[in-house]
N, C-alpha and C positions, 0 to 999 in steps of 0.2 A: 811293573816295578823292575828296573834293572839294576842288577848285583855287581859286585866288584867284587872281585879274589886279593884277597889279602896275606892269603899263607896258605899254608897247607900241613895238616897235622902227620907228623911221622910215628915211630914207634913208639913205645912205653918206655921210660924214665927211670928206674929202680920199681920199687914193689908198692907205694903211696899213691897210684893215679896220678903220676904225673906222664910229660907226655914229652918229645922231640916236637919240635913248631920251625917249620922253614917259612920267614916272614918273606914277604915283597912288599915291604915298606922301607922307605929309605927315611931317619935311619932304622933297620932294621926292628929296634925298639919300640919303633912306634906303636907296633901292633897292640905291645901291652898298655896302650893309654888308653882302648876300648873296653870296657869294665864287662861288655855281652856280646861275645863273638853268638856270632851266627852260621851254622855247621851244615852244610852242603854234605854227607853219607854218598858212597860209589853207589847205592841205588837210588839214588835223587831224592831220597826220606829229608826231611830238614831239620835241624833241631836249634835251642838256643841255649848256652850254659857262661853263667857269669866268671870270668877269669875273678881265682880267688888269689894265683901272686903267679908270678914271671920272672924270667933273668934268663941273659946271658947267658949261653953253653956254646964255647967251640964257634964254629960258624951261623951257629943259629938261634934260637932259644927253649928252655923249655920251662912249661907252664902248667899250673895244677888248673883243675875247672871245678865248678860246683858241681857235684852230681857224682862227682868220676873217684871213686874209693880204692881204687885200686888196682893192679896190672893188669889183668882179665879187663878189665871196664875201659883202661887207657887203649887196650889192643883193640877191642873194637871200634874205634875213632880213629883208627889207623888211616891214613888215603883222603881221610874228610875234610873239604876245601873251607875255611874261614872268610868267611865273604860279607860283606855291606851293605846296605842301602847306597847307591851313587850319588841321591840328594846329601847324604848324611858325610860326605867328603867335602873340605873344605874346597876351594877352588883356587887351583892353581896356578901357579907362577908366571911369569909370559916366558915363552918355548918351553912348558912343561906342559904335559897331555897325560892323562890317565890311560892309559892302554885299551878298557874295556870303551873309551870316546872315538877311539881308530878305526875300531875292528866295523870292516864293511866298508873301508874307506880306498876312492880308488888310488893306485898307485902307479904314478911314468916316472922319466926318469928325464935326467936334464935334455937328451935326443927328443925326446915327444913319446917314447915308447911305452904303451902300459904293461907295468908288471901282472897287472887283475888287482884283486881286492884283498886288502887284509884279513887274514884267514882267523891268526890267534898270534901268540907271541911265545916264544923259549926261550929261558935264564938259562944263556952257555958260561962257560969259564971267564968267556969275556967279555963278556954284559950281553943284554937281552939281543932279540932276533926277531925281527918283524917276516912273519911269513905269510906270504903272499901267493893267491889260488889265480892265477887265469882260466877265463871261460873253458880253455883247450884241456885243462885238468894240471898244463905243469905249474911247478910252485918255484919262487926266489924266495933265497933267504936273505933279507937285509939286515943291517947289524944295524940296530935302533938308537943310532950314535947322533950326537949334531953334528957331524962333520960331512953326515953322509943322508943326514934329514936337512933339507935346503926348504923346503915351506910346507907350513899344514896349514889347510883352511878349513877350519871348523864349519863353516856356513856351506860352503861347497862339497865336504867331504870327500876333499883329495887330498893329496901327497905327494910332493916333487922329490924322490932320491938323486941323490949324486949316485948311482949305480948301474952296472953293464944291465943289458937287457940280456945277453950269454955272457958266460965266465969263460974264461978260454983255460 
């Protein structure tokens, strides 16, 4: 079964169990149309608890869960990743890709040059970062833009960046 990261739950919310939620759904809202997040714990423990209401805070959301009574209980769920079934996403757009569909995939660059393979992905200030392992151990960070993603072939599991092979 492969999982999709959806958010990531942050600290506790006032004294009621509720919670900080940083979505990576666009739009961010999205995340509250899933009625049963599914909770990935920093020691791989997994749990499931139904969102019982959501909104808007500031750049992110936050959200109360079934189960979760109160700040002690919200602190524990601290760091714990919200994640999916991948069948259970709808299928997307054409030049849209899910991120966890990448990961593994090789990566050159319009020269012929491979970067290595898609390692994982970081949300910077100015949008995501496809980061990329070569065999040798160094890593590129690509900025996960169209302007700078020229082809993705799902069937071949590559990746043409418009990207330097070194940055000067």
């Amino acid at each position: 079964m492969q999982w999709v990261e959806l958010g990531r739950l942050g600290a506790p919310y006032g004294i009621k169990g509720w919670i900080h939620v940083d979505s990576h759904t666009e739009p961010r809202t999205r995340l509250l149309e899933y009625p049963v997040w599914n909770l990935r714990l920093a020691n791989g423990e997994r749990l499931s608890r139904h969102l019982t209401q959501g909104r808007p805070h500031g750049e992110g959301l936050v959200a109360s869960l079934e189960g979760v009574a109160d700040r002690d209980m919200a602190a524990a769920l601290t760091g714990a990743v919200v994640e999916i079934e991948r069948a259970a996403l709808p299928e997307p757009a054409a030049r849209e890709y899910y991120r966890a569909d990448l990961v593994g995939f090789v990566v050159t660059n319009l020269e012929g040059a491979q970067l290595g393979r898609v390692s994982h992905f970081v949300d910077a200030p100015r949008g995501a970062v496809m980061v990329t392992k070569a065999s040798d151990g160094r890593e590129h960070w690509v900025l996960a833009q169209p302007r700078h993603l020229k082809k993705v072939d799902l069937e071949a599991g590559t990746i043409v960046v418009d990207w330097p092979a070194e940055l000067e």
